[in-house]
C-alpha positions as CSV (number, residue, x, y, z in Angstrom):
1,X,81.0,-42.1,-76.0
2,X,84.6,-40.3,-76.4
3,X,83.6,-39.1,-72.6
4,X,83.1,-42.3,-71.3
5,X,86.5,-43.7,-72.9
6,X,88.1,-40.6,-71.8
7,X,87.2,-41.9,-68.3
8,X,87.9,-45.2,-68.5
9,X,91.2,-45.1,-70.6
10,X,93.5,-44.8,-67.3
11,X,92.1,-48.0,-66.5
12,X,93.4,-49.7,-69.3
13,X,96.7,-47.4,-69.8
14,X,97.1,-49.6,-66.4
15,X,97.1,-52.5,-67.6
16,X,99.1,-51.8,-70.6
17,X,101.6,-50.7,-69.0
18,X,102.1,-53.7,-66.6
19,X,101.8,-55.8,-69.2
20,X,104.9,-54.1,-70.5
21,X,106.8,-53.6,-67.6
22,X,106.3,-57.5,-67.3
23,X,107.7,-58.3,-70.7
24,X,110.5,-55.8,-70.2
25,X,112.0,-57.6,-66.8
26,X,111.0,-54.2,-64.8
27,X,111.5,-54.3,-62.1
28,X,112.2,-58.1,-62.5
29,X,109.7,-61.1,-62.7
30,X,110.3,-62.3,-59.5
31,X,109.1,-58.7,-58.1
32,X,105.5,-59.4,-60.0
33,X,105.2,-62.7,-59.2
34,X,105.6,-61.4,-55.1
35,X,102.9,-58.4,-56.2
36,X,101.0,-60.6,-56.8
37,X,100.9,-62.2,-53.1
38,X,101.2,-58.1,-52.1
39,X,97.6,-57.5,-53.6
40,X,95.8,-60.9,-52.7
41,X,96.9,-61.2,-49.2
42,X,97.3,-57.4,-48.2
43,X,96.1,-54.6,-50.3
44,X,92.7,-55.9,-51.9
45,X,91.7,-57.4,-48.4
46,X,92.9,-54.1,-47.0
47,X,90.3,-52.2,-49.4
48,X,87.5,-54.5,-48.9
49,X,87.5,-54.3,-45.0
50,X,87.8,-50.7,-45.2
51,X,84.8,-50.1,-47.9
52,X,82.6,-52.9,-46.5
53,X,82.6,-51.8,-42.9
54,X,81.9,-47.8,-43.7
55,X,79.3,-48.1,-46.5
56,X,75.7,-47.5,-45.5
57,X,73.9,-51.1,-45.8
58,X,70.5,-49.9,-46.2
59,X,67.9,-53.2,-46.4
60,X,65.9,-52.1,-49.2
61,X,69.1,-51.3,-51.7
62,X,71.3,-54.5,-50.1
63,X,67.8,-56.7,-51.1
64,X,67.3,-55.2,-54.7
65,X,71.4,-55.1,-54.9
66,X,71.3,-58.6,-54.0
67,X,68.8,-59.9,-56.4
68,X,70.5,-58.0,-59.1
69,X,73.9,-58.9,-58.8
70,X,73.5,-62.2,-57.3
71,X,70.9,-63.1,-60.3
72,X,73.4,-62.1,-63.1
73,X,76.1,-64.5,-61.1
74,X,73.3,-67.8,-61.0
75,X,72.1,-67.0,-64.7
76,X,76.2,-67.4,-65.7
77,X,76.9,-70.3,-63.5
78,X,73.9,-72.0,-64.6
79,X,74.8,-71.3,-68.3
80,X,78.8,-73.1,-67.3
81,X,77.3,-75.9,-66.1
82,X,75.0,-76.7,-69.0
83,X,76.9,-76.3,-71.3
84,X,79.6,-78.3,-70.4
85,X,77.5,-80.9,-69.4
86,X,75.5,-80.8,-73.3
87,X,79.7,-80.8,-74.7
88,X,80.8,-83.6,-72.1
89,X,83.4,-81.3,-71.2
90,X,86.0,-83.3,-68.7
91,X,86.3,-81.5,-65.0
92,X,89.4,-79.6,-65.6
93,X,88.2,-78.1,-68.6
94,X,84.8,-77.4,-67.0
95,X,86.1,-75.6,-64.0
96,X,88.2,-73.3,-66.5
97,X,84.8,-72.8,-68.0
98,X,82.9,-72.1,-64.8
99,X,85.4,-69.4,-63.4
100,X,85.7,-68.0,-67.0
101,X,82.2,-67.4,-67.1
102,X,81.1,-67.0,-63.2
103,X,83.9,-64.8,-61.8
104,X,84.6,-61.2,-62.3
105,X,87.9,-58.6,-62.2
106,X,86.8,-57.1,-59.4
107,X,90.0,-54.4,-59.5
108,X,88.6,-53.4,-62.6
109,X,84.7,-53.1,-62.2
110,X,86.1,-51.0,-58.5
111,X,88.2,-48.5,-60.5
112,X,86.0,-47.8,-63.3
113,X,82.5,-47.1,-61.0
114,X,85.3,-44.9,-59.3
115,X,86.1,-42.9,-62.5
116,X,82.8,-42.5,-64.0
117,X,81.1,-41.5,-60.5
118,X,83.8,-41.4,-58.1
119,X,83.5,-42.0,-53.9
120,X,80.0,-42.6,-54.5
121,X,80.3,-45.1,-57.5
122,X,82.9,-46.8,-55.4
123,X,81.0,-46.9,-52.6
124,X,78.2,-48.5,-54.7
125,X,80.7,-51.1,-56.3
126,X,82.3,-52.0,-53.0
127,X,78.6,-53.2,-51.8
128,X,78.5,-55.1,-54.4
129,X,81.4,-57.0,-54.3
130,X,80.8,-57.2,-50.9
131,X,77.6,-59.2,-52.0
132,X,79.3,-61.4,-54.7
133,X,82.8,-62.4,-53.0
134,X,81.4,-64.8,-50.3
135,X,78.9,-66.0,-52.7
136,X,81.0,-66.3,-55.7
137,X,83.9,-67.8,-53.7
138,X,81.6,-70.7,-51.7
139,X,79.7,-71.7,-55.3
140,X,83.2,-71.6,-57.5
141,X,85.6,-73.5,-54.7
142,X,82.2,-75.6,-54.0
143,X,81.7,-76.8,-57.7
144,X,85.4,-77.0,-58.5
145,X,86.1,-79.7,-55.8
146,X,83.4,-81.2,-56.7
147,X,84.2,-81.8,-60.4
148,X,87.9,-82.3,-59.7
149,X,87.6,-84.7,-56.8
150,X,84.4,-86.0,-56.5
151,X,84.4,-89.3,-56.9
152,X,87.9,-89.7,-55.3
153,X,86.8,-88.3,-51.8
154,X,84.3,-89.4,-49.9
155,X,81.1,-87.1,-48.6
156,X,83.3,-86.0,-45.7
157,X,86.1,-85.3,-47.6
158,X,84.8,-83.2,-49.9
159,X,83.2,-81.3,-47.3
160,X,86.8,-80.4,-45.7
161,X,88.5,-79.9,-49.3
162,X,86.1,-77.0,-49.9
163,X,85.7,-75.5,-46.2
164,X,90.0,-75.7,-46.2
165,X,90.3,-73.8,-49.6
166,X,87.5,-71.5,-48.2
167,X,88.7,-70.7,-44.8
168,X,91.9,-69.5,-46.6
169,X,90.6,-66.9,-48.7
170,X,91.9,-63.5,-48.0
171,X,89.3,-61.8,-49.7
172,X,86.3,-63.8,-48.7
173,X,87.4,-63.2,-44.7
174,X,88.1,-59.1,-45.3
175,X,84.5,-59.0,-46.6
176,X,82.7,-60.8,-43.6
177,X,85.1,-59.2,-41.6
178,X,83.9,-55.9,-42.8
179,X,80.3,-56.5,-42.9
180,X,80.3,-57.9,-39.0
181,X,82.1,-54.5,-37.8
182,X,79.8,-52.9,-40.2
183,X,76.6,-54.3,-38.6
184,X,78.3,-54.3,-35.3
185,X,77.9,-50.6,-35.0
186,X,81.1,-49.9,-33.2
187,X,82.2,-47.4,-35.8
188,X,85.5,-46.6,-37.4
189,X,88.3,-48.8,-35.2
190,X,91.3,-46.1,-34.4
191,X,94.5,-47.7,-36.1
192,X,92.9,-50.2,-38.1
193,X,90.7,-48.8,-40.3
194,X,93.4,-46.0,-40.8
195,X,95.9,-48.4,-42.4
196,X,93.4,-50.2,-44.2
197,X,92.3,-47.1,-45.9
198,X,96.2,-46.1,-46.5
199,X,96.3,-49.4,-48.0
200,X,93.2,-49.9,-49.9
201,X,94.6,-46.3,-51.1
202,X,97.3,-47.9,-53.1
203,X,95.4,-51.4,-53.7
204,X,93.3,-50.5,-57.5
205,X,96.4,-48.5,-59.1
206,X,98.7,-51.6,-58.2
207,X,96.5,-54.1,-58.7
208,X,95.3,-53.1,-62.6
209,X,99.6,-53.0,-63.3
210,X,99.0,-56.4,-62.0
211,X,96.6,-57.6,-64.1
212,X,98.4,-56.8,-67.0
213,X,101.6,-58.3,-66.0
214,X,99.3,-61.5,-65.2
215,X,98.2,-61.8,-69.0
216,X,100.0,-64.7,-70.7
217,X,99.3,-64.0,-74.3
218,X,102.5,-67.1,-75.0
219,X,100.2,-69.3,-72.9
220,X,96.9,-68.9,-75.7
221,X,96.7,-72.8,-76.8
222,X,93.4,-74.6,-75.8
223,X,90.8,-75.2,-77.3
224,X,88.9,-72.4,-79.1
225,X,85.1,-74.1,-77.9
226,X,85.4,-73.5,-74.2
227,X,87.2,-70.5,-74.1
228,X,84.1,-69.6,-76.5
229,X,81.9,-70.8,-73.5
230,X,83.0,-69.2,-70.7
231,X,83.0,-65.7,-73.1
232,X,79.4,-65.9,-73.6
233,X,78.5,-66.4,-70.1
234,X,80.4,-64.0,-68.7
235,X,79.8,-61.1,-71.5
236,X,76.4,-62.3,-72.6
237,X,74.8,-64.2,-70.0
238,X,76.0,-62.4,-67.0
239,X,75.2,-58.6,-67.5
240,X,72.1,-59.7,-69.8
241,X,70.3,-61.3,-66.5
242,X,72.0,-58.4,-64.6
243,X,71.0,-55.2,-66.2
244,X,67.3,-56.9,-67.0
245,X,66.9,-58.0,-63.0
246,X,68.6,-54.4,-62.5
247,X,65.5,-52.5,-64.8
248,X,63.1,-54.5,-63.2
249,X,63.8,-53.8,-59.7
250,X,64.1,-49.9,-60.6
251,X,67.4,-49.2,-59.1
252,X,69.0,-45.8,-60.1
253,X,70.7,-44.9,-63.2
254,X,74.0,-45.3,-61.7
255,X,73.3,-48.4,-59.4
256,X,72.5,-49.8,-62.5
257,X,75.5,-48.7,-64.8
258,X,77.5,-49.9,-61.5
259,X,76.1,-53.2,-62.0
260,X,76.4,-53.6,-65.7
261,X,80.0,-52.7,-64.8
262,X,80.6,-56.5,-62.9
263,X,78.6,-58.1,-66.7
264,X,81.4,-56.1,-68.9
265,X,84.4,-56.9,-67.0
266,X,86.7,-59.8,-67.5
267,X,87.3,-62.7,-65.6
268,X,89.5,-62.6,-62.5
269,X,93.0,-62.7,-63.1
270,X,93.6,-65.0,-60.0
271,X,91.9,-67.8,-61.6
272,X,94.6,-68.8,-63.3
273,X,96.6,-69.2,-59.7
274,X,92.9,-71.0,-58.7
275,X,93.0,-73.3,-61.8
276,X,96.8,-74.7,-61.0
277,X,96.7,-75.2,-56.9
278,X,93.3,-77.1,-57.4
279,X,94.2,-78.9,-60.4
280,X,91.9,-77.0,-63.2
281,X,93.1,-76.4,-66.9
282,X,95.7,-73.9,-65.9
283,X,96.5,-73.1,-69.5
284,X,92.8,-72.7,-70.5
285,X,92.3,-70.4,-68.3
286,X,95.7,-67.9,-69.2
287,X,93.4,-68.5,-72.3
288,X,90.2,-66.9,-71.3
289,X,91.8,-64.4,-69.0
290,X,93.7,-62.9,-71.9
291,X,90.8,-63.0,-74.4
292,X,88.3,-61.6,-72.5
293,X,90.6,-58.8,-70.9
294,X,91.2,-57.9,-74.6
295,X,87.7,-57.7,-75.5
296,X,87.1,-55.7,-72.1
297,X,88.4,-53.0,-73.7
298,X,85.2,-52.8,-76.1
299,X,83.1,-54.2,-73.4
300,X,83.4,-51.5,-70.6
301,X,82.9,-48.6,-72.3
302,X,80.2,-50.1,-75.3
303,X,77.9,-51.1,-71.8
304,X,78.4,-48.3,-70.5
305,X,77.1,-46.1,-73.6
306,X,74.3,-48.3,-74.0
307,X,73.6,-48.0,-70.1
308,X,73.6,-44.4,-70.5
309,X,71.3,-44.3,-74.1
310,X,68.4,-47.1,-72.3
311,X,68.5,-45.3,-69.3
312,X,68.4,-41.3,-70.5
């Protein structure tokens, strides 16, 4: 166990430490709040072209990685919708919920299958974030259109609100981008794929500083219920289905800790941006993002120890 936090405490030093910075005015606020655009638009897209287009897609693990990961994602989203249906939870509150408990930190689950197992953990991590972006991204933007304008749009409407919010996703168009040059066969690009590896270099160091400077411990005042929801889902509901799907499909020891990685994390720190430019519970949602990044810090490590104790 001390190993394990040894390994992952960086991580977290991370985003400490941009958390302070933050607070502190260093640099300044407005140079966080353009980060911020740095690492969506540029770095993390830079990283997922790069790993998605050179990892080895092998059918047999992509199918059993699929089930696994994809399986956790349903069993959480399924668990949202429920429950704020049973609560008659109105649709900004219910989207907060849904992204609370449906998304994942992706920075996070990437740099800690990196520290416990390094080029090959990452390698592992990046397939499967590869696998959950599109999905994840299409289900969320899907759901939360529908909830928060539904009735007022039309069928055709609708259908444009959620394929323009889609089709401007930086992160959902690196990962198809990477898997179609990936299964194109046409190899490493020369000059592309060397600056998106210089990029995706410096995307998970600046991106967990990041994520602590996006924590908004001020903004904790909704409602304890649904910031309760979402919790479960994602910490309960999420890796339960995933690490069960994950024993039953006999993946690897570490295919499975790398999975149980994307149940322990917190939700993604860009759903708060999410939650105001479509009109969620912006507030809510600095809620959940803050509680469940502070309860990360047991989370992580705890799943990985028990990972490590079920699987010898």
């Amino acid at each position: 166990m001390i190993a394990i936090l040894l390994s992952i405490a960086p991580i977290f030093l991370l985003i400490v430490l941009g958390h302070g910075l933050r607070r502190g005015g260093i640099p300044s606020v407005e140079f966080w709040n353009l980060n911020d655009k740095l690492v969506y638009w540029v770095l993390f897209p830079s990283l997922l072209f790069y790993k998605t287009s050179t990892i080895e897609l092998s059918g047999e693990l992509v199918g059993d990685y699929a089930v696994v990961i994809l399986g956790g994602f349903g069993g959480a989203v399924a668990f949202a919708l429920l429950s704020t249906a049973v609560f008659r939870l109105p649709g900004p509150t219910a989207t907060s919920v849904l992204q609370g408990a449906g998304r994942h930190n992706t920075f996070i689950a990437l740099a800690a299958a990196e520290r416990l197992y390094g080029g090959e953990g990452l390698a592992m991590a990046a397939l499967a974030t590869a696998l959950l972006i599109p999905v994840t991204n299409i289900t969320v933007v899907s759901l939360m259109v529908t909830m928060l304008r539904g009735r007022a749009a039309g069928g055709l409407g609708l259908a444009t609100a959620i394929a323009r919010d889609l089709a401007r996703n930086p992160l959902l168009i690196s990962v198809l981008g990477g898997v179609a040059v990936n299964l194109s066969g046409v190899g490493l690009i020369p000059v592309l794929h060397d600056v998106t590896a210089i990029l995706g270099q410096a995307a998970l160091p600046v991106v967990l500083l990041c994520v602590g400077a996006n924590i908004r411990v001020r903004e904790m005042t909704a409602s304890v219920g649904p910031a309760l929801l979402s919790t479960v889902g994602k910490m309960v509901v999420f890796p339960a289905v995933l690490v069960g799907l994950a024993v039953w499909t006999g993946l690897s020891p570490m295919a499975v800790t790398v999975a149980g990685l994307f149940g322990a994390v917190p939700t993604a720190a860009s759903g708060y941006t999410l939650a105001r430019a479509m009109g969620g519970d912006a507030p809510l949602m600095a809620t959940i993002i803050t509680v469940q990044t502070a309860l990360a810090f047991v989370t992580l490590p705890l799943t990985v120890w028990l990972l490590g104790s079920l699987l010898g």
